[in-house]
C-alpha positions in Angstrom: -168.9 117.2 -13.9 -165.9 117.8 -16.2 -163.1 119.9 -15.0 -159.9 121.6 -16.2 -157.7 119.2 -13.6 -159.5 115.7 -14.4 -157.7 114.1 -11.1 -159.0 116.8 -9.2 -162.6 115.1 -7.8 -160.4 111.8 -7.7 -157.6 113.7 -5.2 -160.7 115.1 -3.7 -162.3 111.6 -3.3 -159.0 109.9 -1.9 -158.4 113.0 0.9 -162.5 112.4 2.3 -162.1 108.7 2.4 -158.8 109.0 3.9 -159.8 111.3 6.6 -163.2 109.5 7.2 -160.9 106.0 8.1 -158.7 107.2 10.1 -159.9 110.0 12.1 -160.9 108.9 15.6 -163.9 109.6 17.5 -161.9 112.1 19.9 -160.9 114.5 16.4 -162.8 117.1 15.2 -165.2 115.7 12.6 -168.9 115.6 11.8 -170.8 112.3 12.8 -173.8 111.3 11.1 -176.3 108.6 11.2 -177.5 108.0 7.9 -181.7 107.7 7.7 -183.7 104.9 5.7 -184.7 107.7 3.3 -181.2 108.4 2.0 -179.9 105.4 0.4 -180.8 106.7 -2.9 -180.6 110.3 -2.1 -176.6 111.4 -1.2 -177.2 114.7 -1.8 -180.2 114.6 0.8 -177.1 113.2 3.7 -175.4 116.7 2.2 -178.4 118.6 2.9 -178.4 117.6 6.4 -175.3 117.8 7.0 -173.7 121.0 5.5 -177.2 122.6 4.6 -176.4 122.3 0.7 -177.4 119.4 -2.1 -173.8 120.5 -3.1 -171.7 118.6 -1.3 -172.3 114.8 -2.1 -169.1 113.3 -3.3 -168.1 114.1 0.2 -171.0 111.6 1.2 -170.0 109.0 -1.0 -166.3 109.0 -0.7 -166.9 109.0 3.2 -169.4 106.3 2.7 -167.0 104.4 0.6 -169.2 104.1 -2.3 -167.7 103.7 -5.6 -170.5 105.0 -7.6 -173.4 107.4 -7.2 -176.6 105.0 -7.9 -174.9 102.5 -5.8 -177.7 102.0 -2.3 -175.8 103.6 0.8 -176.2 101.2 3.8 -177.4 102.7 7.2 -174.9 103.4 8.8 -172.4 106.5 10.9 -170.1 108.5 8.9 -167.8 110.4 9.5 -167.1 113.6 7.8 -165.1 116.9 7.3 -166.3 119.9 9.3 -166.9 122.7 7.2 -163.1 124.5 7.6 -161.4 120.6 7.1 -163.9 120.0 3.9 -162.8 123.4 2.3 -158.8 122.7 3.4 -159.6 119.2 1.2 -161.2 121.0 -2.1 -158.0 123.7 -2.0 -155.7 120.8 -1.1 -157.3 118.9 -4.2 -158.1 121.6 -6.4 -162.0 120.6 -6.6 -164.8 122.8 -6.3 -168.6 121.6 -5.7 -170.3 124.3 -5.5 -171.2 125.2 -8.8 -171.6 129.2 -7.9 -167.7 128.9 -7.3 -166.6 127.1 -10.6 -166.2 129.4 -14.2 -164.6 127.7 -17.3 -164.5 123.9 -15.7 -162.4 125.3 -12.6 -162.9 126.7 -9.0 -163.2 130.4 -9.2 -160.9 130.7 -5.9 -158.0 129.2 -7.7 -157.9 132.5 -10.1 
């Protein structure tokens, strides 16, 4: 996905792994137990989680993957709730959802 900030997905990246090392069980987050049937399939974790294919760097930087085809190991993550995962994108500048990018850039940053 290109992008008119290129450190943008890499900001983004950096603020979900942060946030999935150091937040503690007690914080608001999303837990999830990843399945056998998603350790090819990070957008299928996204699907389950925030009900969208969308939101899969969120998986892998939580994850700590470094690259997409890489096989995600069974195991819990934790991730941003939905009002913590959009503070992260505006924070970063990144957009996933593809209805709210125009021109290689969130539309919301218009």
């Amino acid at each position: 996905m290109n992008d008119a900030n290129p450190m943008a997905a890499k900001d983004f990246y950096k603020s979900v792994r942060i946030f999935a090392e150091v937040t503690k069980p007690w914080e608001p987050h999303l837990s999830y137990e990843t399945k056998p049937d998603e350790r090819f399939d990070l957008s299928l974790v996204s699907q389950r989680v925030y009900g969208r294919r969308d939101e899969f760097l969120t998986v892998m930087a939580a994850a700590g993957m470094d690259m997409f085809d890489q096989p995600m190991l069974q195991k819990r993550l934790t991730l941003p709730n939905e009002s913590q995962l959009y503070a992260m994108k505006r924070s970063a500048g990144f957009e996933s959802i593809a209805d709210y990018r125009e021109n290689f850039a969130p539309t919301w940053g218009v």
